[in-house]
C-alpha positions as CSV (number, residue, x, y, z in Angstrom):
1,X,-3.3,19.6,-15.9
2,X,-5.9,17.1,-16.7
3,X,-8.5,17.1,-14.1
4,X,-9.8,13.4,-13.4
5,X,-13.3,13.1,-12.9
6,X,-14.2,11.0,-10.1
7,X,-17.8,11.0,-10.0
8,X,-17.7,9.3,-13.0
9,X,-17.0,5.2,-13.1
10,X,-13.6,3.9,-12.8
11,X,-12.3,1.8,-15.0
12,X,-13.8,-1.8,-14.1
13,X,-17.2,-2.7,-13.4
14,X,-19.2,-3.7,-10.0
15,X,-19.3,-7.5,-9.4
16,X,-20.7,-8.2,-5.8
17,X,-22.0,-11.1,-3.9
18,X,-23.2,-12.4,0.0
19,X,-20.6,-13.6,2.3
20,X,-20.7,-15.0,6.0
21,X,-17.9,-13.1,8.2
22,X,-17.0,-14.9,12.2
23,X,-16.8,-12.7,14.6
24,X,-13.6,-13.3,17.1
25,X,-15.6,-14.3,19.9
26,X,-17.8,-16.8,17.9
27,X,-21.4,-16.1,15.9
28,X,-21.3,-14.8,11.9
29,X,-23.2,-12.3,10.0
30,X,-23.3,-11.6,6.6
31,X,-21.8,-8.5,4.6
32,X,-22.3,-7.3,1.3
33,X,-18.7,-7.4,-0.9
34,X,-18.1,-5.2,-4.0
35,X,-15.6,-6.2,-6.2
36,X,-13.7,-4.7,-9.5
37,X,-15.2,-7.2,-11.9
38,X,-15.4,-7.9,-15.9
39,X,-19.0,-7.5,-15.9
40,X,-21.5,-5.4,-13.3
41,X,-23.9,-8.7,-11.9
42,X,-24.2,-10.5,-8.6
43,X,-21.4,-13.0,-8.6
44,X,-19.7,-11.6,-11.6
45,X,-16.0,-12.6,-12.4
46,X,-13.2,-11.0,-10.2
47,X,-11.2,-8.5,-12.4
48,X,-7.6,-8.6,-10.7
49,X,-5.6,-7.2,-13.5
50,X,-4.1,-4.4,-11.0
51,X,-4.4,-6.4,-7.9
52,X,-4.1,-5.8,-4.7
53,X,-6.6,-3.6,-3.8
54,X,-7.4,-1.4,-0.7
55,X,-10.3,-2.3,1.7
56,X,-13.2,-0.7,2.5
57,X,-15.5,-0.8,5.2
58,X,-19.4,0.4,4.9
59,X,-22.0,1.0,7.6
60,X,-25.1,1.8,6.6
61,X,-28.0,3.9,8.7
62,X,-30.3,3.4,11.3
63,X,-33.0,0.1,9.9
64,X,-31.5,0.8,6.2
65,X,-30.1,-2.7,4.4
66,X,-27.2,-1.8,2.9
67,X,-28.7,-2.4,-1.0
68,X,-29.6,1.5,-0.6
69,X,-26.3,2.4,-1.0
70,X,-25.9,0.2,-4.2
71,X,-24.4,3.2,-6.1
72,X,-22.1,4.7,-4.4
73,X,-20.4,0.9,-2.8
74,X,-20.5,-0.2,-6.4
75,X,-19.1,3.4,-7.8
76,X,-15.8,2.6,-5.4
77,X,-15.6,-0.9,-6.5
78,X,-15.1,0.5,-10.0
79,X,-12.2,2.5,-8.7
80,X,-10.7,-0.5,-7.6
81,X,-11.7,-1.2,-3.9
82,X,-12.9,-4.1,-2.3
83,X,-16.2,-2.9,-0.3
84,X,-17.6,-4.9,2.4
85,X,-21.1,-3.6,3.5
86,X,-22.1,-5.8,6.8
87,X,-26.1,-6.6,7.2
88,X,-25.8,-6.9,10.9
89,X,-27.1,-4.3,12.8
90,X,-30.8,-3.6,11.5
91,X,-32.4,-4.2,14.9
92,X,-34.8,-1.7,16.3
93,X,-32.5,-1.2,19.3
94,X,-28.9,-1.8,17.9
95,X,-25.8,-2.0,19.9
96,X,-24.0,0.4,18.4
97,X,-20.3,-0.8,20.0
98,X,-21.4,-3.9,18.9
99,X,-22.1,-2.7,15.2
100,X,-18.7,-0.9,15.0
101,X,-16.8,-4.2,15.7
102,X,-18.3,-6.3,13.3
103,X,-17.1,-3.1,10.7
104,X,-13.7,-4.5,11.5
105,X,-14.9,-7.8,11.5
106,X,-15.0,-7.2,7.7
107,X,-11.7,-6.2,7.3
108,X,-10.6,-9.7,9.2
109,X,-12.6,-11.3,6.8
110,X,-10.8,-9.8,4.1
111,X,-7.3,-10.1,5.8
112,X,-8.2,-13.9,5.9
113,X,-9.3,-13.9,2.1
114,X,-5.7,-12.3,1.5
115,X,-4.0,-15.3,3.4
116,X,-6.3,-18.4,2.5
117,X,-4.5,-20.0,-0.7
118,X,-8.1,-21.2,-1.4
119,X,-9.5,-18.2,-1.7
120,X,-10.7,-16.3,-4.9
121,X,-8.5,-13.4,-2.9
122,X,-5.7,-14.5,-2.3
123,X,-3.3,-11.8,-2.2
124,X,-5.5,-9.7,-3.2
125,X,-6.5,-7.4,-1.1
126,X,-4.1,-4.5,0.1
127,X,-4.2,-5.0,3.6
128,X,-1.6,-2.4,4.4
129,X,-4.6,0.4,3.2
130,X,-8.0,0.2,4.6
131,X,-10.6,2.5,5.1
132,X,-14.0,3.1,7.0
133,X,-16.9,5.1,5.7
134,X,-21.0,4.7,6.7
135,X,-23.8,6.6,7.3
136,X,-25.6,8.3,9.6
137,X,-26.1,5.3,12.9
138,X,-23.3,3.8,10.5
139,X,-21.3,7.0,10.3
140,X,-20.9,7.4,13.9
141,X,-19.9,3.5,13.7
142,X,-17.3,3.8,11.8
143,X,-15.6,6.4,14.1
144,X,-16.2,4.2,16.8
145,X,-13.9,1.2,14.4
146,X,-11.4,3.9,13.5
147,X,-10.5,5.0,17.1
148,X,-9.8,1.3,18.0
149,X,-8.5,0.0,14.9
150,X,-4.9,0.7,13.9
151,X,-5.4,-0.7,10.5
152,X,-7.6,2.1,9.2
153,X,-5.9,4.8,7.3
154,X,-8.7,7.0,6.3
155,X,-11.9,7.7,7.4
156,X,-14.4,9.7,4.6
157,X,-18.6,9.0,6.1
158,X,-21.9,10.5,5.3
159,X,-24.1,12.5,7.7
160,X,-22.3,11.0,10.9
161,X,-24.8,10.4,14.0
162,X,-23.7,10.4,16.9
163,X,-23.8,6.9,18.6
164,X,-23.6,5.4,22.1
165,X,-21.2,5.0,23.3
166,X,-20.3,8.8,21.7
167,X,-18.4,9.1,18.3
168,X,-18.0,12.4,18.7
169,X,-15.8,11.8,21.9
170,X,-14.1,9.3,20.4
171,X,-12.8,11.5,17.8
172,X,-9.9,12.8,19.5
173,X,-8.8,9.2,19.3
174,X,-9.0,9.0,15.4
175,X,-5.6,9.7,14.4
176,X,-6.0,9.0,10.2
177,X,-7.3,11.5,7.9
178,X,-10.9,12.6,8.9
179,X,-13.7,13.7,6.2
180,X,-17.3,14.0,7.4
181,X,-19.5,14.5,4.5
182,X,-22.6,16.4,5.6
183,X,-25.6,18.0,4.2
184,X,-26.4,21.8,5.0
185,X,-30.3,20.7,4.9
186,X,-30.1,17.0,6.6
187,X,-33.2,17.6,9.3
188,X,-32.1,13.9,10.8
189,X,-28.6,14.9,11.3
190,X,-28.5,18.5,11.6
191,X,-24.7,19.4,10.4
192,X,-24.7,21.5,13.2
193,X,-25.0,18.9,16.3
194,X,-23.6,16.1,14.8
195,X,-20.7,16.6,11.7
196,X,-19.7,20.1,13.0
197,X,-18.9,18.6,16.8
198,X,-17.5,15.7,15.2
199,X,-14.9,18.1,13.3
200,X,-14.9,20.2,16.2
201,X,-13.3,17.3,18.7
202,X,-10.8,15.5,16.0
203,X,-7.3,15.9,15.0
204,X,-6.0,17.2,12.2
205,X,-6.0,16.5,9.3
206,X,-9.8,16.4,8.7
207,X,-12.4,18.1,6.7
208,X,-15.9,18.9,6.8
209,X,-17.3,19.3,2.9
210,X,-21.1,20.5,3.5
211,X,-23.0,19.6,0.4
212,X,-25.2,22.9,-0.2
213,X,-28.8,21.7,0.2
214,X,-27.9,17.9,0.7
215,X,-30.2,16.0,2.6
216,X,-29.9,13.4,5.4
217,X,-32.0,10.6,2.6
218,X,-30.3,11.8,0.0
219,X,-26.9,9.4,0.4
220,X,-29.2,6.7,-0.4
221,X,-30.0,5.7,-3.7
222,X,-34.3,5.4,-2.2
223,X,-36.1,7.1,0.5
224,X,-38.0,5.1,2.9
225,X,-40.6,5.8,5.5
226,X,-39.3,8.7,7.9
227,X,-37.1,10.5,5.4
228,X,-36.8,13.9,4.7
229,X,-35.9,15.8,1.5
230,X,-34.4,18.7,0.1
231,X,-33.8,21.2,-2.2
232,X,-30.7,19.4,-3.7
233,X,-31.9,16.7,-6.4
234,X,-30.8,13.1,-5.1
235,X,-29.1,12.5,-8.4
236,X,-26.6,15.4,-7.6
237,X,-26.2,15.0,-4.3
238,X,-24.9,11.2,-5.4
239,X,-22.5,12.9,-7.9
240,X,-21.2,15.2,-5.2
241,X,-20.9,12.1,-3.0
242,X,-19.2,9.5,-5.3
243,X,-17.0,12.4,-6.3
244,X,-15.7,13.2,-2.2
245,X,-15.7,9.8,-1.5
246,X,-13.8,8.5,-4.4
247,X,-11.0,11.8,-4.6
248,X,-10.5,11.6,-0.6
249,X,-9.6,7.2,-0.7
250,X,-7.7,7.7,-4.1
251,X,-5.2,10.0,-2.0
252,X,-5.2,8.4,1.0
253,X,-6.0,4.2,-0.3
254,X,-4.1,4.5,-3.4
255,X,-1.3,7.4,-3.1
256,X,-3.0,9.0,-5.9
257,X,-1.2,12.5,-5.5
258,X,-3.4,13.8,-8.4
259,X,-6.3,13.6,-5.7
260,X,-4.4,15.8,-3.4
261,X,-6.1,19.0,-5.2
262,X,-9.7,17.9,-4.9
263,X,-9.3,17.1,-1.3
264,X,-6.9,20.0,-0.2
265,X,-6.0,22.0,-3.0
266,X,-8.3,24.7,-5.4
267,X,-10.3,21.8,-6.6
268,X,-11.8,21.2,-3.7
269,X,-12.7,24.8,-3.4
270,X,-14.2,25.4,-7.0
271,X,-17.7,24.0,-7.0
272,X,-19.7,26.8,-5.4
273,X,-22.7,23.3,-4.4
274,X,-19.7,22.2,-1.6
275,X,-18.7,24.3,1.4
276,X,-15.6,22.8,3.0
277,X,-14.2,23.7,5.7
278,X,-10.6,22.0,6.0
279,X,-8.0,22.0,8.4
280,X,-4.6,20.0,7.4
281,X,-2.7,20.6,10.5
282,X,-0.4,23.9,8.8
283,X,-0.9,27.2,7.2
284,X,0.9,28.9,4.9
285,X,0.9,33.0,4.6
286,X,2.8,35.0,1.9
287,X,3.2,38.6,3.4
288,X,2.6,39.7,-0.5
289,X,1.2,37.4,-2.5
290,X,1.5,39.5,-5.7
291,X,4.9,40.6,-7.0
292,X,5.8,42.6,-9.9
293,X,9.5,42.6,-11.1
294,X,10.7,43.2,-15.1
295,X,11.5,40.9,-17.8
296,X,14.8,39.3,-17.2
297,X,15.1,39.5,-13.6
298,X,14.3,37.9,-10.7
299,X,11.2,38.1,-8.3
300,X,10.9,37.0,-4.5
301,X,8.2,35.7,-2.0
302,X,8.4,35.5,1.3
303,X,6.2,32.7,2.8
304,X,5.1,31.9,6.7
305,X,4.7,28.1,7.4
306,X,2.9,27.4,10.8
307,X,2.2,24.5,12.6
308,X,-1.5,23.9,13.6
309,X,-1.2,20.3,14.4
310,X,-0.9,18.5,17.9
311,X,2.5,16.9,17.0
312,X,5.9,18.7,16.2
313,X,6.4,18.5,12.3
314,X,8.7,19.3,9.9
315,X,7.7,20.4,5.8
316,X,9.0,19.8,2.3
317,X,8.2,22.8,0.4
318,X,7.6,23.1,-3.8
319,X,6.3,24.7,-6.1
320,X,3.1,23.5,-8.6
321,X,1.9,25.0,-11.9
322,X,5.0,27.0,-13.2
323,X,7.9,26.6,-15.6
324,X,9.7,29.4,-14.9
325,X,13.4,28.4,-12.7
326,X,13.4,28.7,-9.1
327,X,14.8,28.0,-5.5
328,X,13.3,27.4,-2.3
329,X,15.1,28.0,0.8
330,X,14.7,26.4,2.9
331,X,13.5,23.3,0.9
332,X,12.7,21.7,3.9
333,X,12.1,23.5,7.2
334,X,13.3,22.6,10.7
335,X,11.1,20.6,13.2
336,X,8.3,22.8,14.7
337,X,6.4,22.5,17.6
338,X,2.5,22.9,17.8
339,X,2.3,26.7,17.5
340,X,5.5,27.4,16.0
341,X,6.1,29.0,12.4
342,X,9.1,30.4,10.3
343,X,9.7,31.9,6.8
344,X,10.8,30.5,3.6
345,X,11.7,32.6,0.7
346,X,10.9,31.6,-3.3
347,X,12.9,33.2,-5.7
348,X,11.7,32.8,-9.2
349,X,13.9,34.0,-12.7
350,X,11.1,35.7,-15.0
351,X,12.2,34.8,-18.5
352,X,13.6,37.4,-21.3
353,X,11.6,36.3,-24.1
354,X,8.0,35.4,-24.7
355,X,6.5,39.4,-24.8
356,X,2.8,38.3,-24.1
357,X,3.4,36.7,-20.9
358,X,2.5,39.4,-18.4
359,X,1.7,37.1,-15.6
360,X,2.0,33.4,-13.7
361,X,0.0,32.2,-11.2
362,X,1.0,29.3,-9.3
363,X,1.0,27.2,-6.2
364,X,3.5,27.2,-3.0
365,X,2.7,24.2,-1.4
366,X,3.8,22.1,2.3
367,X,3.3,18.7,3.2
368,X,4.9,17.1,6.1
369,X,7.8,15.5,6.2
370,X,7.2,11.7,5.5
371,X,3.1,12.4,4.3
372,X,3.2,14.0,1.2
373,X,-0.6,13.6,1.1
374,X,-1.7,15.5,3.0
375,X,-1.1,19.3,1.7
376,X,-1.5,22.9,2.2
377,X,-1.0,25.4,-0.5
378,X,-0.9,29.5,-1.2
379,X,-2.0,30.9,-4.8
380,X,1.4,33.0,-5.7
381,X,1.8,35.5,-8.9
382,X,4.6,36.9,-10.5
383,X,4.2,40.0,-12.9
384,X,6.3,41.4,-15.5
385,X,7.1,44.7,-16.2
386,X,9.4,45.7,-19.7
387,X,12.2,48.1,-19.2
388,X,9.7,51.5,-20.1
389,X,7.3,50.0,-17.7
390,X,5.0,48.5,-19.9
391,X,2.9,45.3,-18.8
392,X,3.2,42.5,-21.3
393,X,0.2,41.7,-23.2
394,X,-1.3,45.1,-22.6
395,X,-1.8,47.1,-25.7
């Protein structure tokens, strides 16, 4: 399987210019938008080869203009997103309800782009797929947006604060897919009080990736006067970032299933700089997870799916990452309730030729019925044995 790399740039570069957005009840601001353009410059032209695109929406910290993010709003516009980074909120006492409105403010203002036959947007913009991300004062914003806005489909922010009034009670409310980037050595936003509670209170499915020796400064592209630091270079922690931020809307934005194994799957799990804890509402248990059989014949796996979610659910089941013949059953389980589990059974056929393969590793995976984002998976191998006993490949 080829392993995209999404740190790295998409494939169109970063146009982005000023534009006023109305609030509903009268009064504009301005926001920042980043485009997919032909060229990287303020007010480049709009690339819209593979028009629409999704939508997202960027808060940035407490007193921070959002031109310290530069990198990572114009890393997504290369992936193809529309980014709209609102200035408002810089005051020294900020409303914070306020703030989170005018996030979703920006989407009308793109929903309005998509309608105006005027406009250099016009349908443009995917307004079926939006998403909210921030940080820190702007992180607990944009939970604050997501819990009262119905539009939003996923929700990926950087050290979340808590706000007033409270994100972190609002996230019970938040019912897309949740990822609160943190840093283990943020000394602003300690992981501990703030991320960790947020995860704590919301719904599945969420995830809390905890960027080993990431700091609170550190998802801005310059420091500024009360910062911290940390033993985590800048430059990496902005690779780790673009790379969580970029997987995590390419699944849920785009229905970019390749994604699904660096949010949920062993991809997410395989660089040793990210602890993730991750909870997508079902486990899966095989009661032996290693099977040995002989060439020829036939080996079986007996797998326990459970629900973990808040809401009844049923799962397809399949297989990933082998090409030996097989059957699930069931390929699809019955309804469960919150709590509730039951068995499936794999049967695999373990071929007659090919002498040197000994062994195949693979993935059993569940998704729920209707969201085949949004996965769980169990590592699964199947041995071989020849007829005196004899593993293949051994000498």
């Amino acid at each position: 399987m080829t392993k995209q790399n999404y740190s790295a740039s998409g494939p169109y570069r970063a146009g982005w210019q000023r534009v006023t957005v109305t609030r509903p009840g009268g009064g504009t601001f301005n926001s920042l938008l980043f485009y997919p353009a032909t060229v990287q410059a303020q007010n480049a032209p709009y690339d819209g080869s593979n028009a629409p695109y999704p939508g997202i929406s960027f808060g940035h910290g407490f007193l921070q203009p959002p031109e310290r993010y530069r990198s990572l709003l114009e890393h997504l516009a290369t992936w193809g997103y529309f980014v709209m980074a609102t200035e408002s909120g810089q005051e020294l006492f900020p409303n914070h309800q306020r703030y989170s409105e005018d996030m979703r403010w920006c989407l009308n203002w793109l929903e309005q782009q998509n309608a105006s036959v005027s406009a250099t947007l016009y349908q443009q913009v995917d307004t079926a797929k939006f998403g909210m991300s921030g940080h820190s004062m702007g992180g607990g914003a944009s939970i604050l947006a997501t819990a009262a806005d119905s539009r939003i489909k996923a929700l990926a922010n950087l050290a979340a604060a808590n706000t007033n009034p409270s994100a972190i009670a609002q996230m019970p409310n938040v019912g897309v897919p949740v990822s609160l980037i943190s840093g283990s050595a943020d000394t602003i936003v300690p992981v501990g009080s703030n991320g960790q509670a947020m995860y704590d209170n919301g719904r599945a499915p969420r995830q809390i990736p905890i960027i080993q020796g990431g700091w609170h400064c550190g998802f801005q592209d310059v420091s500024s006067f009360g910062c911290d630091s940390g033993p985590l270079s800048r430059a990496d922690q902005l690779t780790l970032t673009r790379r969580l931020l970029t997987a995590f809307f390419q699944l849920y934005l785009k229905d970019d299933l390749a994604a699904w194994r660096w949010v949920w799957g062993p991809e997410s799990f395989s660089d040793s700089r990210i602890v993730l804890t991750s909870d997508p509402g079902m486990t899966l248990t095989a009661l032996t997870p290693v099977q040995w059989t002989e060439r020829g014949r036939s080996v079986e796996f007996h797998i326990e799916i459970a629900n973990r979610s808040q809401t009844a659910a049923a799962y397809q089941l399949l297989v990933e990452g082998t090409g030996w013949r097989g059957r699930i059953t069931p390929q699809q389980t019955p309804s469960l309730s919150p709590g509730d589990s039951t068995m499936a059974r794999l049967r695999l056929e373990v071929p007659r030729f090919a002498p040197r393969l000994f062994s195949e590793s693979f993935l059993f995976v569940a998704h729920p019925v209707g969201d085949p984002l949004t996965r769980q998976y169990v590592v699964l191998t199947a041995r071989a044995r020849g007829a005196s006993g004899q593993v293949f490949g051994e000498n």
